[in-house]
N, C-alpha and C positions, 0 to 999 in steps of 0.2 A: 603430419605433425607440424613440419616448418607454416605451412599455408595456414592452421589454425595459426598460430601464435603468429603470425604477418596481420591477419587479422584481429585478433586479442589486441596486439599494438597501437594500432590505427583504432579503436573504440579507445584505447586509453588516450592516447593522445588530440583525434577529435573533439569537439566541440559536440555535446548531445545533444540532440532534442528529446524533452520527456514531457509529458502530457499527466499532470497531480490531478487526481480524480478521486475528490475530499464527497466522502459518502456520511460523516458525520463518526459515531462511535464515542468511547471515553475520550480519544487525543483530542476530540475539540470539543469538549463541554468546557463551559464555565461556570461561574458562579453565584447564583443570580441572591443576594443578599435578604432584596427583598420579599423571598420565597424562601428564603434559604436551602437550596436543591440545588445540583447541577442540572444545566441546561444546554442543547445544541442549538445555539443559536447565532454560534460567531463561524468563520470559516480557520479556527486556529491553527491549523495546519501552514495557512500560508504567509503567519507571523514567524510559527516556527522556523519556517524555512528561511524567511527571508532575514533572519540572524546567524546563518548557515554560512560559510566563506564556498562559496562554488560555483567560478566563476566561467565554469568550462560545460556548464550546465544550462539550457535555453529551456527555462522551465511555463509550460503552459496552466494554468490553473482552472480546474474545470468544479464549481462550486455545485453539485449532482443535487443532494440531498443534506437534510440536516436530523438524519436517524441515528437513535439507538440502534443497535444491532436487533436489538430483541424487535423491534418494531419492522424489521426489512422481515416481508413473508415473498410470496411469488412473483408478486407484480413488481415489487423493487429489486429483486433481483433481477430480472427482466431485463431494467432498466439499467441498473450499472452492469450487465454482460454487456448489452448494446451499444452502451457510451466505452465498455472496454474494445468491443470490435470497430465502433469509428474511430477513434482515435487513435489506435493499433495501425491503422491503416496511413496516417500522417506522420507516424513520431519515430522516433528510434528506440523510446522504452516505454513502458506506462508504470505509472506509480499509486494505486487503491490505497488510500486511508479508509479503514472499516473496523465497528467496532468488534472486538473479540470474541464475543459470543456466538457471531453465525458467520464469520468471516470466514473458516473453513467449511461452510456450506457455499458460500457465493463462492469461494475459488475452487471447490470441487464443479458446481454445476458452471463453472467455465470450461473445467478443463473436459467437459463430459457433452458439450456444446456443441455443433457441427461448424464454431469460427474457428477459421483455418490465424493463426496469430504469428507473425514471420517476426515478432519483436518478446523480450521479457518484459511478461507483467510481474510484478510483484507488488503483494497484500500487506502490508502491517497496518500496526494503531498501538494502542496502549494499554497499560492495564491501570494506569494510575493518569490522572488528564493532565497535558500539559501544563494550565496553570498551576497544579499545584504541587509543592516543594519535593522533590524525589520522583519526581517524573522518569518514566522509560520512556517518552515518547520523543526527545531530541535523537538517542542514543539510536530508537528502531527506523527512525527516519533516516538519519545518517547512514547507518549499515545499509538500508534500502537502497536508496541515494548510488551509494558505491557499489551493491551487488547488480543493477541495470547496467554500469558500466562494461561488469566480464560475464554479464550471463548469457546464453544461446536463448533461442526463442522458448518458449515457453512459462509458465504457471508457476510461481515459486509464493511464500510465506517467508519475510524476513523479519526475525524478533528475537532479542534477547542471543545476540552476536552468531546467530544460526541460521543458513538458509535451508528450506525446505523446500523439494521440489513434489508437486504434487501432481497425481492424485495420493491419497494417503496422508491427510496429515489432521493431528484435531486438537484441541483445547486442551489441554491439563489442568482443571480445574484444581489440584493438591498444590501445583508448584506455580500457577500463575503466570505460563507460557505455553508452545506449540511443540507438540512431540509427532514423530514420523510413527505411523501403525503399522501394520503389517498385513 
């Protein structure tokens, strides 16, 4: 017990390295006027961030993709497991922005993956896109942000002030968040 919370301390009080691995989803659409539609076409994620006070934080920003959720099938997932096992490999946490609807498929078939991951990843996004008014996406980001500081290695979903470790966890389409299954 003493030897974990010696280390829980020293993550708190270090300086992190965390590697933002922005896959697109609602938190970074905008608003494209001219069309009048949201689009992925900004990297909003790391405006967000960067109005964020944390300073104890050495954050990397890795600009992956600019998908809907609904649009990652096999091959894009593929691709952000792989950018989640290189950069697992460099950093002290990894950080997945993905949108809601298949984000608990990409972090299932991580967790079901044969990459060994000695750091926490953890998944959020939004349900409502950062630029617009009543956004969850400061709030899930932030919890994120702090849950990579005390988590052990492994696969988590953080959203709406709750960490999920997975495998098991999936959409709630009734309430607009991530619930643990059974």
């Amino acid at each position: 017990m003493a030897k974990s919370k010696e280390m829980l301390d020293k993550l708190r009080a270090d300086k992190l390295s965390v590697a933002v691995i922005m896959t697109g989803g609602t938190i970074a659409k905008s608003y494209d006027p001219s069309e009048a539609k949201l689009y992925n076409f900004e990297p909003k994620v790391k405006d967000l961030i960067g109005e964020l006070r944390i300073d104890d934080l050495d954050l990397t920003f890795v600009d992956l993709m600019h998908r809907d959720s609904l649009e990652i099938g096999d091959d894009e997932r593929k691709e952000i497991i792989g950018k989640i096992s290189e950069t697992a490999k460099c950093f002290d946490a990894v950080l997945v922005t993905h949108g809601t609807d298949t984000l608990p498929d990409t972090a299932e078939e991580l967790c079901h993956s044969n990459e060994k991951l000695n750091v926490p990843v953890v998944f959020t996004g939004a349900m409502i896109p950062h630029t617009v008014k009543g956004s969850d996406a400061a709030q899930n980001v932030t919890e994120a942000l702090l849950a990579l500081r005390i988590l052990s290695a492994g696969v988590y979903i953080v959203f709406h002030n709750r960490i999920l470790s997975l495998p098991g966890v999936r959409k709630d389409y009734e309430n607009l968040t991530f619930e643990k299954v059974n």
